[in-house]
C-alpha positions as CSV (number, residue, x, y, z in Angstrom):
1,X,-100.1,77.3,42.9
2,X,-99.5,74.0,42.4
3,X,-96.7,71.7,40.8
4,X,-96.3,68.2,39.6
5,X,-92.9,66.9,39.5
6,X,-92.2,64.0,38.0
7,X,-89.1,61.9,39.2
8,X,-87.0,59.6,36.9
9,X,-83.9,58.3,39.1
10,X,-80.8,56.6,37.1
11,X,-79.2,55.0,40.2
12,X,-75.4,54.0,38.9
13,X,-72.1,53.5,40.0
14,X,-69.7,55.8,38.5
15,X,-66.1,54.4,40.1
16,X,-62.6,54.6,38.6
17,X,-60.2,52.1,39.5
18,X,-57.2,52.9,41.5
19,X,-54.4,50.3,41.5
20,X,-51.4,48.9,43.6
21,X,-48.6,47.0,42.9
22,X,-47.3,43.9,45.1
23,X,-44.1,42.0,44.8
24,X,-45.5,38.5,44.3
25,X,-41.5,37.0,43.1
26,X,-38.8,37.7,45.4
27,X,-36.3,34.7,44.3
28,X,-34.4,35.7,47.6
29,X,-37.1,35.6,50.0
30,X,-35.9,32.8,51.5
31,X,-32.1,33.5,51.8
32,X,-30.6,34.5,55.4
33,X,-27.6,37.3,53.7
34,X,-26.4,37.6,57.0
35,X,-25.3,33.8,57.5
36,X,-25.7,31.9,54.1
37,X,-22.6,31.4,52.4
38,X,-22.1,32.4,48.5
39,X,-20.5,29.7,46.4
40,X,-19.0,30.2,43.7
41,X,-20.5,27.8,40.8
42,X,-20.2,26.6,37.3
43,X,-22.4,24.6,35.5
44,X,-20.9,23.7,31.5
45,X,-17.4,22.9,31.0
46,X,-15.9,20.4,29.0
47,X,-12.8,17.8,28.8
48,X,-10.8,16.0,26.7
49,X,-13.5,13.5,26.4
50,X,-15.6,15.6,23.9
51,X,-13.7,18.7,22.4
52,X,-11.7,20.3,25.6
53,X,-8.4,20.2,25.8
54,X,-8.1,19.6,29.5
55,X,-8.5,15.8,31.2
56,X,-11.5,15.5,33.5
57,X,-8.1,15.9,36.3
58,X,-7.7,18.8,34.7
59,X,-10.7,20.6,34.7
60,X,-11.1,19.8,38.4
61,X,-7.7,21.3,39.6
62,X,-8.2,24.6,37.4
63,X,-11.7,25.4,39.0
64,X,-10.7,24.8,42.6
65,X,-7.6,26.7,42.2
66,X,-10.0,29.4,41.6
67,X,-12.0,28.8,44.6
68,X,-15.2,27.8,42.3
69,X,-16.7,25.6,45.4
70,X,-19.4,24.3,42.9
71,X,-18.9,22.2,39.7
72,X,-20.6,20.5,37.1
73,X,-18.7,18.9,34.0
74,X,-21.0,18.6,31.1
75,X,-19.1,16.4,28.3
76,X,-21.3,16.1,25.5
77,X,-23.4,13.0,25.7
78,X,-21.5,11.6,28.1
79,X,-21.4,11.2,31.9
80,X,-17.9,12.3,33.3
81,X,-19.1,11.5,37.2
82,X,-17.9,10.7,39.9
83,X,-14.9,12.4,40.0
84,X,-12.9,9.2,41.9
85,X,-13.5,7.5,38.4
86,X,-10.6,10.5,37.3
87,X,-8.6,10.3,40.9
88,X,-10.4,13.4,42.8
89,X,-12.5,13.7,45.7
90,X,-14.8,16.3,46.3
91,X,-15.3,15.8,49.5
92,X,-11.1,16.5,50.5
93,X,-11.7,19.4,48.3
94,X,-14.4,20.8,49.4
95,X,-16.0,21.3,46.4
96,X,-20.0,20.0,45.4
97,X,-19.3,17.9,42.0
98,X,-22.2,17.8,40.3
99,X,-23.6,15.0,38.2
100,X,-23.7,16.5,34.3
101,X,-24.2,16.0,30.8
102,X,-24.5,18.1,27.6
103,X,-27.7,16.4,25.7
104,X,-26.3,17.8,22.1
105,X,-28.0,15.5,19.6
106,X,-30.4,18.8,18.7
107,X,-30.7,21.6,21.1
108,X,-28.5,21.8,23.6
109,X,-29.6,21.0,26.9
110,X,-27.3,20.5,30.2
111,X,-28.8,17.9,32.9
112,X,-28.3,18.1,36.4
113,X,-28.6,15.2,39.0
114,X,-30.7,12.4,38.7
115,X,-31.1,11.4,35.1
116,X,-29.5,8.2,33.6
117,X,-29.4,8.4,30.0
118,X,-26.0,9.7,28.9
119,X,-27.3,10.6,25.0
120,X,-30.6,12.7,23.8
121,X,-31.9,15.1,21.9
122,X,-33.4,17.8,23.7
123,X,-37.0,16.4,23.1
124,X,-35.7,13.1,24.4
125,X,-33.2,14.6,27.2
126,X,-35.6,17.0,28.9
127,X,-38.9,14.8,29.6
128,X,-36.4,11.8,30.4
129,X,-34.9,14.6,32.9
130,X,-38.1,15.5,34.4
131,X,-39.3,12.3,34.7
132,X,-36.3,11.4,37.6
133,X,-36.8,14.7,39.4
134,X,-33.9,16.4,38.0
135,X,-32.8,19.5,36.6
136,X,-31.6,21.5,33.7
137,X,-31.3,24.2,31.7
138,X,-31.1,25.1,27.6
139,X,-27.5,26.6,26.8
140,X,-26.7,29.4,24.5
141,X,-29.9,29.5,22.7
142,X,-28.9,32.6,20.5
143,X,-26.5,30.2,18.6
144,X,-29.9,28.8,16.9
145,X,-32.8,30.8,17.4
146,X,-33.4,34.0,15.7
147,X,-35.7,36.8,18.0
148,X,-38.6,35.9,15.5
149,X,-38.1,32.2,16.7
150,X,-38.2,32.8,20.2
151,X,-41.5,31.7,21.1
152,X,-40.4,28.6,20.6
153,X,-38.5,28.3,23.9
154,X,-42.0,29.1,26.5
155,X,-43.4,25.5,26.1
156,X,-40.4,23.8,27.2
157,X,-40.6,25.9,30.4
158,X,-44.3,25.5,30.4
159,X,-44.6,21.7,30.6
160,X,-41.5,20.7,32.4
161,X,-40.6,21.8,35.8
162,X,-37.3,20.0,35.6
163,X,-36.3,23.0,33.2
164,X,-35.2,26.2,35.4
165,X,-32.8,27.9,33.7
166,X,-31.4,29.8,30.5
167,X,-27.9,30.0,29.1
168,X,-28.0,34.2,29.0
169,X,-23.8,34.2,29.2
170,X,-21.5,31.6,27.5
171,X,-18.0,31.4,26.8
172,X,-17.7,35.1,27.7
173,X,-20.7,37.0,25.9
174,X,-20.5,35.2,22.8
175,X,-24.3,35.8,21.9
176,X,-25.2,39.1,23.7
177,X,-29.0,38.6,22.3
178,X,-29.8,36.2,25.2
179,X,-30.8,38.6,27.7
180,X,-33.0,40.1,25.6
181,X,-34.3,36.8,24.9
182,X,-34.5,35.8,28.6
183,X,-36.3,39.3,29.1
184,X,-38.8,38.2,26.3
185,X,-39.3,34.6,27.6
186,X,-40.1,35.8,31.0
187,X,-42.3,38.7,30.2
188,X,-44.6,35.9,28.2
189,X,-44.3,33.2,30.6
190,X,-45.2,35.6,34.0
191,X,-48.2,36.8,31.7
192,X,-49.5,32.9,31.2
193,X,-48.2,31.4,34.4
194,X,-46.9,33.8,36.6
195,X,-43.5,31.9,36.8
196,X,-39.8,33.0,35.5
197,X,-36.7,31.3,34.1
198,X,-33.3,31.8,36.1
199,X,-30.5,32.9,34.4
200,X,-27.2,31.1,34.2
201,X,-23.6,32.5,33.5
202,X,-21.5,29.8,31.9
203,X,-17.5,29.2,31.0
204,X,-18.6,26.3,28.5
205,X,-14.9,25.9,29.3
206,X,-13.4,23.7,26.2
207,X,-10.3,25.7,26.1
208,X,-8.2,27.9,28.2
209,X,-9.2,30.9,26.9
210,X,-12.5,30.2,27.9
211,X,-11.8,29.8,32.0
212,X,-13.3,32.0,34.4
213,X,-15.5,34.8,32.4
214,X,-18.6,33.2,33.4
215,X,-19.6,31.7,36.9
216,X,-22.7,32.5,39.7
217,X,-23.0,32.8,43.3
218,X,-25.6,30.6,44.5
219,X,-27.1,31.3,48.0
220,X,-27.0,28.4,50.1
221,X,-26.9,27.7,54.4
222,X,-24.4,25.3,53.7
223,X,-22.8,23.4,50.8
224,X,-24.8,20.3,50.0
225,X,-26.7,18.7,46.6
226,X,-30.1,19.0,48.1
227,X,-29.7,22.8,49.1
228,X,-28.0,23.4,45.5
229,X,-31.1,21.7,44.2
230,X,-33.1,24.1,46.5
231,X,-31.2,26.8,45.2
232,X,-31.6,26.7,41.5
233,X,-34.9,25.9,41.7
234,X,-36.2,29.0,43.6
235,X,-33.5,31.5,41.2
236,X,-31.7,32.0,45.1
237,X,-28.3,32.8,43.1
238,X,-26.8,35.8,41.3
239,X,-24.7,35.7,38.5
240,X,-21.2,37.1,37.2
241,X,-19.5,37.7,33.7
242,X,-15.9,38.9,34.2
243,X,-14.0,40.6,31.3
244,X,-10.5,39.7,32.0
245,X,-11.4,35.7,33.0
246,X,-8.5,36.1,35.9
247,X,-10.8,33.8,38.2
248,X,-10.5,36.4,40.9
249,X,-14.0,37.2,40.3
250,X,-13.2,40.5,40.0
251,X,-16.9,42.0,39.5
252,X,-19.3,43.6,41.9
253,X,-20.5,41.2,44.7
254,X,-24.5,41.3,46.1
255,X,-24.1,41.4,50.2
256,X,-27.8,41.7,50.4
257,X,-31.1,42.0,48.6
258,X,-34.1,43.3,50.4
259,X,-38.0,43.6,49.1
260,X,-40.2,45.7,51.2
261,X,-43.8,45.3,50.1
262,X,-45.4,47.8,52.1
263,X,-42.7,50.7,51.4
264,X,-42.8,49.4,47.4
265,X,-38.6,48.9,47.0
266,X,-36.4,46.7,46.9
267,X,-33.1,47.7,47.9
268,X,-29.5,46.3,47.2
269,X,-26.7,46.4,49.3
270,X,-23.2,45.7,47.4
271,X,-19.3,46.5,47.1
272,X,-17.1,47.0,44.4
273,X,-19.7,48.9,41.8
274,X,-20.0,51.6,39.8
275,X,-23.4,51.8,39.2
276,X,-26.5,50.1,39.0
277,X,-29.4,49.5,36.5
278,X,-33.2,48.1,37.0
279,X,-33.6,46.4,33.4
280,X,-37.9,45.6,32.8
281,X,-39.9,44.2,30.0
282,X,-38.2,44.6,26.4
283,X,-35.1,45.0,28.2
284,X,-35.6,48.6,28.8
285,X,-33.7,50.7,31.7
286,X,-36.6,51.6,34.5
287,X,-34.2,52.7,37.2
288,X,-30.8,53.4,38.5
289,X,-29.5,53.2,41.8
290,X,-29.5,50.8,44.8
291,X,-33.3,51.3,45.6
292,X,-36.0,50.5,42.9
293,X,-39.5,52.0,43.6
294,X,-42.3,50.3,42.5
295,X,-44.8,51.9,43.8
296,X,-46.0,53.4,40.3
297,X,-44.5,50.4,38.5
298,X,-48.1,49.5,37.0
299,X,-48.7,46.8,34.5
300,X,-45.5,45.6,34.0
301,X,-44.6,42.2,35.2
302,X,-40.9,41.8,36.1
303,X,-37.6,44.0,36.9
304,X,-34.3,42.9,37.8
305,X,-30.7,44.9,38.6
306,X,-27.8,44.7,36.3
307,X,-24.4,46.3,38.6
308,X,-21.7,46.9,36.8
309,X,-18.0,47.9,37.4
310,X,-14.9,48.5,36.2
311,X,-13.9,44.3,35.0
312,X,-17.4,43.2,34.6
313,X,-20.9,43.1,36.1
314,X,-23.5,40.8,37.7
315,X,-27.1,40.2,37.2
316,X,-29.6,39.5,40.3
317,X,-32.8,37.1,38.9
318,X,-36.0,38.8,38.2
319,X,-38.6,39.9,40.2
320,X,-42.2,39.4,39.5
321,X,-45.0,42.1,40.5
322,X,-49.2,41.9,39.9
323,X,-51.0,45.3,39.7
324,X,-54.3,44.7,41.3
325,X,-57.4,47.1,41.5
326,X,-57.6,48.4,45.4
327,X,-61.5,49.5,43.8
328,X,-64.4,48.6,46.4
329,X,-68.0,48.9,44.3
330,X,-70.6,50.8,46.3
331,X,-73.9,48.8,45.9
332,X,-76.5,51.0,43.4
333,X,-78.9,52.6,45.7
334,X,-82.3,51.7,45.8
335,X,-86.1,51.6,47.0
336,X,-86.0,55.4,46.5
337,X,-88.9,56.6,48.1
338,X,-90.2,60.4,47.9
339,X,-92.7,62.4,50.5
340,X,-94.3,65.9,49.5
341,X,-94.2,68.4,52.4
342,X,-95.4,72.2,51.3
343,X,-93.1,73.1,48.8
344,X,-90.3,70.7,49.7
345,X,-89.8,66.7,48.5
346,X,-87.3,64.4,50.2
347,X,-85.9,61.8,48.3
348,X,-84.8,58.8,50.1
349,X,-83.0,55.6,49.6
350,X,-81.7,52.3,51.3
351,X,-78.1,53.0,52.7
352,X,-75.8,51.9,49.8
353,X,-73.1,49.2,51.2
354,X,-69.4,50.3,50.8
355,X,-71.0,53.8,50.0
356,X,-69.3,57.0,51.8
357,X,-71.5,59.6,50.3
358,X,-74.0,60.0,47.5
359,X,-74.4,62.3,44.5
360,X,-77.1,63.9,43.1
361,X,-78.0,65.1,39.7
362,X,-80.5,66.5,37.9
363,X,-82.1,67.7,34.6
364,X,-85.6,69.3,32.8
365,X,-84.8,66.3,30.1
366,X,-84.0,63.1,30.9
367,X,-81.9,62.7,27.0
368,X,-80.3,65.8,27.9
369,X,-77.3,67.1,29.8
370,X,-77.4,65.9,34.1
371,X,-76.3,69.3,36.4
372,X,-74.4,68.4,39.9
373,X,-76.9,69.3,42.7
374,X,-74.9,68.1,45.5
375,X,-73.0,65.2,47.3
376,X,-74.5,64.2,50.5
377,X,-73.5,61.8,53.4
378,X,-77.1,60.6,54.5
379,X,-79.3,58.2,52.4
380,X,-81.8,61.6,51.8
381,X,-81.6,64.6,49.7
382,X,-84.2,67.7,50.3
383,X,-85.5,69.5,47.3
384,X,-87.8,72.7,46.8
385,X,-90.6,71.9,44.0
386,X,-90.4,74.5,41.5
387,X,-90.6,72.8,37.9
388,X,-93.5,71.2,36.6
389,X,-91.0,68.0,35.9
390,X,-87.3,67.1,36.5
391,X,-85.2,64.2,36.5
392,X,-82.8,63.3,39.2
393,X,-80.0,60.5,39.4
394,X,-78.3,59.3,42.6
395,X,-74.4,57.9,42.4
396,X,-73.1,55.6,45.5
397,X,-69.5,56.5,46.3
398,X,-66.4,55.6,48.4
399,X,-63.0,57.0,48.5
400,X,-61.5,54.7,45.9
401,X,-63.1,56.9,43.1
402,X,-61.2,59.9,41.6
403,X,-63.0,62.9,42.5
């Protein structure tokens, strides 16, 4: 008796993607924990020269008492530098005095370093500051922007490097919104450019009730202008808000940070805590404890750790992760081939490259439902004629599809 079998092969792929998730942010890559010195840092206060109540003098003497090694004063539209213009010296102090002025015609805007005009809106201040290679950052941006306004901020991040940071504390926690805003800003901006916005604790110091609640410890080999510039451009800095203001920075200090990309954690080391929190996208709680696992962290662009203790709490900078597909496509096989021997057929196909194993399917009706026949390792698949007709398909596979 004989048969005629007609063939019909539907050669596919049939892969579903598995994923991994790499660090691609660590803003502390670069820091040596074990020999870098922390320094203690504020960047918006103000004198008697525009609304404080304290002379230039003043200021200086209340912030090194403290031990604040770092310090920029920030009269508004004005440029209260160098500090031997008010009788002090850095330099016998010890202390980085940095160049500073509160742009407050609109917006407010602090510039850092090299800029020269002493008056601007923020549209004027910022391009002028990016222009001269210097820095800044937009200061307590819930005083004037309502969450359905917040898109506004991303282009001035966007288009000018000069601008690094975000007011997310001032004078205390006077507008608690801004770290959901700085959670929303970032999760848009890593989207669109895979960049972030550092976060800045600030005294905006005007009075004396507003010393020492806000401050940062930026990360630094040694105390110098071009490693603070360094510094706050790469987010290498942590940052503080204490309750009480006693300037004994009585919150939780960060000894070390460590990211390991191959075990998928990032791990904190850290004394006087009481607990720790992994805040994520929409400000939303996606861990607890000193070790984040990201392993399984998929599709979600940023995390950073909140510690908190009994006076106050400090805030690392974000860090940034990609999900990528670890999927490698086996090629469709092709020139199938069959041979007729007795009662048997081989099929037979060109090996498939990236393909493990093959599998095989068949049906009486090629519109109808395909049966599993079997997965083999060889480009060849032996089959008994029996049917007038039947239909087989051949799938290429590797082990990056779900069996």
């Amino acid at each position: 008796m004989s048969f005629l079998m007609i063939i019909l092969f539907f050669c596919s792929i049939h892969l579903s993607a598995n994923e991994i998730v790499n660090c691609s942010i660590n803003p502390y890559e670069n820091v040596n924990w074990s020999v870098w010195e922390q320094y203690k840092a504020n960047f918006h206060t103000h004198t008697i020269l525009s609304g404080g109540t304290f002379t230039p003098a003043e200021v200086i003497d209340n912030y090194y008492i403290k031990d604040y090694r770092i310090l920029s004063i920030t009269d508004h539209n004005l440029i209260t530098w160098p500090w031997a213009d008010y009788g002090r010296d850095p330099d016998s102090l010890g202390m980085l005095a940095v160049k500073g002025d509160e742009y407050s015609n609109s917006l407010h805007v602090n510039a850092f370093f090299n800029f020269s005009r002493d008056t601007a809106t923020m549209e004027e201040g910022i391009p002028h500051i990016d222009s001269l290679a210097g820095l800044s950052h937009i200061n307590h941006p819930g005083r004037t922007k309502t969450p359905e306004e917040w898109p506004w901020y991303i282009p001035w991040y966007q288009n000018y490097q000069s601008c690094v940071g975000l007011e997310v504390f001032n004078k205390g926690d006077l507008y608690p919104n801004d770290r959901k805003l700085w959670d929303n800003i970032n999760e848009n901006l890593f989207n669109s450019d895979s960049m972030f916005v550092w976060g800045f604790s600030n005294d905006d110091m005007h009075t004396e009730g507003n010393l020492y609640h806000n401050f940062q410890f930026m990360l630094m080999p040694s105390l110098s202008q071009e490693n603070l510039k360094t510094c706050m451009d790469e987010g290498a800095f942590y940052f503080c808000y204490e309750i009480t203001g006693s300037g004994a920075a009585n919150v939780p200090r960060i000894n070390s940070i460590d990211v390991d990309d191959e075990a998928k954690t990032i791990s904190i080391e850290a004394a006087d805590y009481d607990s720790i929190k992994w805040i994520g996208p929409g400000t939303i709680v996606f861990g607890s404890g000193e070790v984040f696992q990201y392993s399984d962290y998929f599709n979600k662009n940023f995390i950073r750790a909140v510690l908190y203790g009994p006076e106050g709490s400090t805030y690392s900078q974000p860090f940034g992760f990609k999900t990528v597909s670890t999927t490698i496509s086996p090629a469709i096989p092709s020139n199938i081939n069959t041979v007729v021997s007795g009662d048997s057929m081989i099929i037979s196909w060109d090996i498939s490259e990236n393909a493990e194993s093959y599998d095989i399917y068949s049906s009486n009706d090629p519109e109808g439902i395909f049966t599993f026949e079997a997965n083999v390792i060889e480009n060849q698949f032996i089959v008994t004629v029996s049917e007038a007709k039947k239909f087989y398909y051949i799938i290429g596979k590797n082990d990056t599809k779900s069996k």
